[in-house]
C-alpha positions in Angstrom: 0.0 0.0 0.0 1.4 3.4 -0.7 2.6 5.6 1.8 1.5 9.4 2.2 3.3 11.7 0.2 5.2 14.9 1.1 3.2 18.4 1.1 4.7 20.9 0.0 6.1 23.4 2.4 4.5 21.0 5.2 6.8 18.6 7.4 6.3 14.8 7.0 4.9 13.3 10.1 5.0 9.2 9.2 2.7 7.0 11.1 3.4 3.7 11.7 2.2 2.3 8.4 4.3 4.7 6.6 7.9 3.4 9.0 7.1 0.2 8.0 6.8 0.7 4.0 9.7 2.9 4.3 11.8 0.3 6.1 10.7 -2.4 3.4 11.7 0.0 0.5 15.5 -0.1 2.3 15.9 -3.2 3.5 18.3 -4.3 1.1 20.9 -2.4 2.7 22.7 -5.0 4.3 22.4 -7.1 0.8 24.4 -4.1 -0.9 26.6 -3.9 1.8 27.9 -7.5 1.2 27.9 -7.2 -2.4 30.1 -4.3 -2.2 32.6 -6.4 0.0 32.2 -9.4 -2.3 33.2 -7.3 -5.2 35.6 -5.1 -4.4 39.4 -6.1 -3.2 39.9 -2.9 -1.7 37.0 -4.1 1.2 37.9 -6.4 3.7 35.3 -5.9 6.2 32.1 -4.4 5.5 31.6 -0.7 5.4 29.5 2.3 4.6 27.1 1.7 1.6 27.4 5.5 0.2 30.7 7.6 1.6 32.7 4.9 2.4 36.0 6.9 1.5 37.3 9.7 3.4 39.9 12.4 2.4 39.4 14.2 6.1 38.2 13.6 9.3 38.7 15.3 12.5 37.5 18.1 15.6 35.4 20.8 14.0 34.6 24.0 15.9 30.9 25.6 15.4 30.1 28.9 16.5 26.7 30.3 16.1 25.7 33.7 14.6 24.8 36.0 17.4 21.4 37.0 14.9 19.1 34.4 13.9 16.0 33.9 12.1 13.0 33.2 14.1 12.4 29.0 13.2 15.8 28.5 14.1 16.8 30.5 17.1 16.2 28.7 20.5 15.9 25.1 18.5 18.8 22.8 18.9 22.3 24.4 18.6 21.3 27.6 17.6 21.4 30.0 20.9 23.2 32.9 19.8 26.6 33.2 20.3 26.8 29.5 21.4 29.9 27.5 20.7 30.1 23.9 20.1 33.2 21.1 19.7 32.2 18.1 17.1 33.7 15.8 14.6 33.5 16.3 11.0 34.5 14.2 7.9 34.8 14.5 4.1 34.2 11.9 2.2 33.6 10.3 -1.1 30.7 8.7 -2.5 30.9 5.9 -3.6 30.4 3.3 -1.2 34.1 1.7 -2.1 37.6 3.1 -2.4 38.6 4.5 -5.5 40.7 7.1 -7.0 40.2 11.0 -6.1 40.4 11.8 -9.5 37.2 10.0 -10.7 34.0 11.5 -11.3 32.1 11.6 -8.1 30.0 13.2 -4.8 32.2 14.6 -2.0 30.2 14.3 1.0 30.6 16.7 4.5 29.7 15.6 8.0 29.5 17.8 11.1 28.0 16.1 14.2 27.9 18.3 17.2 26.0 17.6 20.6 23.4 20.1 22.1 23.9 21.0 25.8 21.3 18.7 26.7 22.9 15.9 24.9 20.9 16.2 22.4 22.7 14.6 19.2 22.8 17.2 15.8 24.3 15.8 12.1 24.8 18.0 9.5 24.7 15.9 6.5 25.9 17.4 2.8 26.9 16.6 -0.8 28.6 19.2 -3.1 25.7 19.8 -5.4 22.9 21.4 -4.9 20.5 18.8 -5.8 19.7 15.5 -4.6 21.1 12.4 -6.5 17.1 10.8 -7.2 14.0 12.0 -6.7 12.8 9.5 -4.1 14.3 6.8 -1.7 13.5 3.8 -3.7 15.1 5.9 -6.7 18.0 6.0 -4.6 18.3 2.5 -3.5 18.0 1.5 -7.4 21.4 3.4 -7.6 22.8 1.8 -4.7 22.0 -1.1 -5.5 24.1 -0.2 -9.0 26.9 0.4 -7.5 27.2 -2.8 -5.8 26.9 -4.6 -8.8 29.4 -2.6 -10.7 31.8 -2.6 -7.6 35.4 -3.7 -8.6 34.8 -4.2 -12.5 37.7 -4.5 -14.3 39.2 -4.8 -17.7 41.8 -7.2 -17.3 45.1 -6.3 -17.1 44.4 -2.8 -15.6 45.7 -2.1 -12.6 43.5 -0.9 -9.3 45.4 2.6 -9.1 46.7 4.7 -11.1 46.3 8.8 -11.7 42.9 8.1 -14.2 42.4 4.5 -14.3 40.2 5.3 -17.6 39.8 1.7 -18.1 38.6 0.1 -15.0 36.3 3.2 -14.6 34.6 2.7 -17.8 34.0 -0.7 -16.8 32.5 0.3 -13.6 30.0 2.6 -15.2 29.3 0.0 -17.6 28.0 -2.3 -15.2 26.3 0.6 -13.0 24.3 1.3 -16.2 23.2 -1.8 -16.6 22.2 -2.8 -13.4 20.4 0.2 -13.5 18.6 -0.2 -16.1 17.2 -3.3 -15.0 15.9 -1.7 -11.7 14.9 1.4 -13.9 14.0 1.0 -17.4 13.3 4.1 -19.3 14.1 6.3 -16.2 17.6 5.2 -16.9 19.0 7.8 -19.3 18.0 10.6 -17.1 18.8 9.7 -13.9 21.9 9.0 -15.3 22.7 12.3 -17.3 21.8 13.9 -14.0 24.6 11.4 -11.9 27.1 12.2 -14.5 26.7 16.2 -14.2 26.6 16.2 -10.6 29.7 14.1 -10.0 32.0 15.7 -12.6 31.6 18.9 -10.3 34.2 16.8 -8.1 36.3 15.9 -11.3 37.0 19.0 -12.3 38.1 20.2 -8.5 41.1 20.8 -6.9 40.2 20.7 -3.3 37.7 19.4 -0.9 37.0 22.9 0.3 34.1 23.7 -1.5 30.3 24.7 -1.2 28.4 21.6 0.1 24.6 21.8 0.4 22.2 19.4 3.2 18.9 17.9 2.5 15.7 19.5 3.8 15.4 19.5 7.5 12.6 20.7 9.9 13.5 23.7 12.0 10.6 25.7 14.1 8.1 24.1 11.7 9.6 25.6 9.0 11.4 23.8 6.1 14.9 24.3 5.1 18.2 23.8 4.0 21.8 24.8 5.0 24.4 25.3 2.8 28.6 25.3 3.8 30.2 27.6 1.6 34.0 27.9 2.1 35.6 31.2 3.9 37.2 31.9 0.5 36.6 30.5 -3.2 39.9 28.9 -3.5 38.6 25.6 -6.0 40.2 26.0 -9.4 40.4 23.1 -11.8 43.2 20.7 -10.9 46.7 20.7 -12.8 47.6 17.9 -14.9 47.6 14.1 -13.7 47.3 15.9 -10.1 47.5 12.5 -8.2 45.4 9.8 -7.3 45.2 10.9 -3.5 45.2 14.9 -4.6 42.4 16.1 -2.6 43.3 14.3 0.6 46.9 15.5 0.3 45.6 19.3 -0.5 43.0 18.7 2.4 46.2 17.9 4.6 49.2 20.7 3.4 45.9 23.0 4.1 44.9 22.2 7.4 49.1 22.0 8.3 49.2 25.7 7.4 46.0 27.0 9.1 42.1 26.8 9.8 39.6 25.6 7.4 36.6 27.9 7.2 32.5 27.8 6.4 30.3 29.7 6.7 26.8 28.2 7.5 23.9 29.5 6.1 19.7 28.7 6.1 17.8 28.2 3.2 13.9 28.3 4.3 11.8 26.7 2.1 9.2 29.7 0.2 7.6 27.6 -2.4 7.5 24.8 -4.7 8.2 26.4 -7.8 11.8 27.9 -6.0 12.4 25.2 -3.3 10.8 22.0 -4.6 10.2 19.2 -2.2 9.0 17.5 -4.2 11.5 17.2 -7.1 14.9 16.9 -5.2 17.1 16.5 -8.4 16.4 20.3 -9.0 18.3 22.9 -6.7 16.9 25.5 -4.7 16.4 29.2 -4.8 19.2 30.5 -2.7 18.9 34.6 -3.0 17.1 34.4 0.3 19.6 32.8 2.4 21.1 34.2 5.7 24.3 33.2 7.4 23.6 32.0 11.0 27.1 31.0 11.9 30.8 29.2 11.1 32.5 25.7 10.9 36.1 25.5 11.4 38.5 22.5 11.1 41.1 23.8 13.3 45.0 23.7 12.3 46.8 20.9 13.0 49.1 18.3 12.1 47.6 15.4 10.0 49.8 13.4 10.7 50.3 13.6 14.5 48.7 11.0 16.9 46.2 13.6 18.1 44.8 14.3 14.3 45.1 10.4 13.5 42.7 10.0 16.7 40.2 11.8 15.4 40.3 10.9 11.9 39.6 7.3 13.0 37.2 8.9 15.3 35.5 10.8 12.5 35.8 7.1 10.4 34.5 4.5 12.9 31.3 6.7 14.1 28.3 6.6 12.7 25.9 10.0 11.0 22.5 9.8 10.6 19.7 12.4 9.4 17.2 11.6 12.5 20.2 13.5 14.5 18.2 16.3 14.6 15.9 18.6 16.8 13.2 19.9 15.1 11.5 22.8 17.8 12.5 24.0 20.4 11.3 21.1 22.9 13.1 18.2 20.9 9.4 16.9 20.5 9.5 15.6 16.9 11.1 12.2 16.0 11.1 11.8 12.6 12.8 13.6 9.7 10.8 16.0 7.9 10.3 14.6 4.4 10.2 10.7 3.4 13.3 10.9 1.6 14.9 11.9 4.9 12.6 9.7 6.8 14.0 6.6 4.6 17.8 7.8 4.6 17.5 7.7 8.9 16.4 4.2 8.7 18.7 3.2 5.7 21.6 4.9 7.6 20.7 2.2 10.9 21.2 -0.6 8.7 24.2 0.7 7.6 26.0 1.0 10.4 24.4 -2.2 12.4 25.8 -3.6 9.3 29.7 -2.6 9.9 29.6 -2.6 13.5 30.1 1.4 13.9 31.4 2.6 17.0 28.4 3.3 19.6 27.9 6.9 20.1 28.0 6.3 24.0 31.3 5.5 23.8 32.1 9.0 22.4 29.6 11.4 23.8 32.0 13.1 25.7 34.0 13.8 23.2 31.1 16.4 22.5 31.2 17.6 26.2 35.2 17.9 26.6 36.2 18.6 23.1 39.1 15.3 24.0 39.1 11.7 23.6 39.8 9.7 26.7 42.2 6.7 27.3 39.6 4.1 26.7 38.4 5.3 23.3 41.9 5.9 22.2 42.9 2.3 23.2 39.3 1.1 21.3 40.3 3.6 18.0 43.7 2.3 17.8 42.1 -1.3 17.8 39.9 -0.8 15.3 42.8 1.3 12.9 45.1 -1.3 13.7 42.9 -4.3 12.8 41.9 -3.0 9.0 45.4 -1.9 8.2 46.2 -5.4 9.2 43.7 -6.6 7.1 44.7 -4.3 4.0 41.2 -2.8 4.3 41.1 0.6 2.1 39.0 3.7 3.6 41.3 6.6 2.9 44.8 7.7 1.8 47.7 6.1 3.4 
C-alpha cells in the first residue's frame, strides 16, 4: 500500500504504516553492503554503503551567529553566540575506495551535541540537488553500485592517476544494473549522476560549497548550505594524483584553519524550493548566514589528528540526528526521503559494527578523547590496516 506523500512546504509526520513501508523499501541495505565487500578487493570488512571513502576527518569547531531567524533561534544548537566542539569528515561517494580523480560526490559531516545531549548531524553533498528524486530511486542506484563494484578490464591495474579503463567498466556495469531496476528512467537519472559528480572531477580541493537535504526547523522547512571562507577551488593541474584532494586537504589544514560559513535556506515555495522534485536545486537569493565551521590547524599526521580521523571514520551520521523545535518533540525527519535515509543509515551501520555513540559522547562535552576510546580507535585502525582494508589515503 502506498505511503502518504510529502506536502509541499508541510513537514512529514509518518505513522506507523508509513515506518514500515519505508523500512521495506530499504531493507536491502545490508544485501548491498555484502555485495560491495564481495566485489571489491579494496574491502575487507564491511563498510558504509554511500561515503565509504574519506579524504578528512577530525574536531570541527561551530560557532553560532549571534542574529538568527526566528524557526531556528532557541531550537537545537542555535542559541546565539553559542559555541560547540564536534567531529566532521569529508568523504567520497561511492560506497568503495577508489581514485580522487574519478567522477564523483564529496560528502561533508558535522555532528555536534546540544547542551542537553541532544545529538545534531549536518549531512551534505557538493551539489545542490539531490542524487534521485525518491528513496527507492536512490536505493535503485545503490543497488548499481554494488553490482558494478570492482569491475575491471583485465590487465588494468587498481590505481593509477585516471584509471580510464577500470572506470569505464564500472559505469558499464552501473548502467546496466540500473537499467534493469529502472528502465526508461535510466537515461535521465543517469545524465543527471554524471553532471553532478564531474563537479568533483573538475576540482582541486575538498573545500568547496556543500549543500544538506531538507530538514525541519521551528516548523519551518529548510536547507543549509557550507560555503567555504574563501573560493579557492580551481580546476586541478595535470595528472594531479590519485590521493590529490586528501593531500591538498592535509598541506591545508598544516598551514591554518579551514573555514564555512553556514547558512539557512527556508523553504518559500514549490516552484523555488521543490520538495518534491529533489534533483532540481533551490532558490538560494534568500539565504542568511547563521554562523561558522572550522577545522582547526593541526598536524595530519600527528597521533592527536590520527585520533580523530579514525574517530571521525568509525562513528556513525545519521539524518534523524536532529531537533526539530524548540522542545526536541519531533522524532522523525521532515520529508520521506529523509525519513528513509534515517532508517537506511541504521542498517548501515548495524551492518559494519560502527562505533556506539556512547562511547564517544564526551567527546562532544570535553572537546578530547579519553584513554579508553583511544585504546578502542587504535584497535579498530590497527585491525583494518592489518587486514589491508582501504577507507582513505595512506
Amino acid at each position: 500500500m502506498p505511503h502518504r506523500k510529502d506536502t509541499p512546504g508541510i513537514p512529514f509526520r509518518p505513522d506507523a504504516e508509513d515506518l514500515t513501508a519505508i523500512a521495506e523499501d530499504v531493507a536491502e541495505m545490508g544485501a548491498i553492503q555484502k555485495r560491495l565487500l564481495d566485489n571489491h578487493s579494496g574491502l575487507r570488512v564491511p563498510d558504509r554503503v554511500a561515503h565509504q571513502y574519506q579524504i578528512a576527518g577530525g574536531k570541527v569547531l561551530f560557532r553560532v551567529d549571534t542574529e538568527l531567524p526566528s524557526s531556528l533561534e532557541g531550537v537545537g544548537l542555535f542559541r546565539p553566540g553559542a559555541e560547540y566542539t564536534g567531529i566532521g569528515r569529508i568523504s567520497t561517494g561511492l560506497g568503495t575506495p577508489h581514485l580522487e580523480t574519478n567522477p564523483d560526490f564529496l560528502g561533508a559531516m558535522l555532528a555536534f551535541q546540544t547542551e542537553r545531549g541532544e545529538r545534531v548531524d549536518f549531512l551534505g553533498i557538493n551539489d545542490p540537488a539531490a542524487p534521485t528524486d525518491d528513496h527507492r530511486e536512490f536505493m535503485a542506484v545503490l543497488h548499481a553500485t554494488g553490482e558494478s563494484a570492482g569491475a575491471e578490464i583485465p590487465l588494468i591495474g587498481d590505481w593509477g592517476e585516471y584509471d580510464a579503463g577500470n572506470l569505464a567498466a564500472e559505469q558499464k556495469a552501473f548502467g546496466k544494473a540500473l537499467l534493469a531496476r529502472m528502465g526508461l528512467k535510466t537515461p535521465g537519472m543517469l545524465a543527471h549522476l554524471v553532471r553532478q559528480s564531474l563537479r568533483t572531477f573538475r576540482s582541486s580541493t575538498a573545500w568547496q560549497t556543500y549543500w544538506t537535504g531538507i530538514v525541519e526547523a521551528g516548523g519551518t522547512l529548510g536547507k543549509f548550505t557550507l560555503l567555504p571562507a574563501r573560493n579557492e577551488n580551481v580546476a586541478p593541474r595535470f595528472r594531479p594524483g590519485e590521493r590529490h584532494l586528501t593531500e591538498e586537504w592535509g598541506k591545508r589544514q598544516k598551514a591554518g584553519d579551514i573555514e564555512f560559513f553556514l547558512y539557512w535556506i527556508p523553504w518559500l515555495n514549490e516552484e523555488k524550493t521543490p520538495t518534491a522534485r529533489l534533483t532540481e536545486p533551490w532558490a538560494e537569493g534568500h539565504k542568511r548566514r547563521v554562523g561558522s565551521m572550522v577545522f582547526p590547524r593541526t598536524d595530519p599526521d600527528s597521533d592527536e589528528a590520527m585520533a580523530w580521523a579514525t574517530l571521525a571514520s568509525e562513528m556513525g551520521a545519521n539524518p534523524g540526528n536532529w531537533v526539530r523545535d524548540a522542545q526536541n518533540s519531533i522524532a522523525h525527519p521532515a520529508t520521506e526521503f529523509e525519513t528513509a535515509r534515517q532508517l537506511a543509515y541504521q542498517r548501515s551501520q548495524e551492518g559494519r559494527g560502527a562505533l556506539d555513540p556512547q562511547r564517544y559522547r564526551s567527546v562532544f562535552e570535553s572537546g578530547t578523547i579519553g584513554p579508553d576510546l583511544m585504546r578502542e580507535l587504535n584497535r579498530r585502525r590497527d585491525e583494518k590496516e592489518r587486514l589491508g582494508h582501504i577507507s582513505s589515503a595512506p
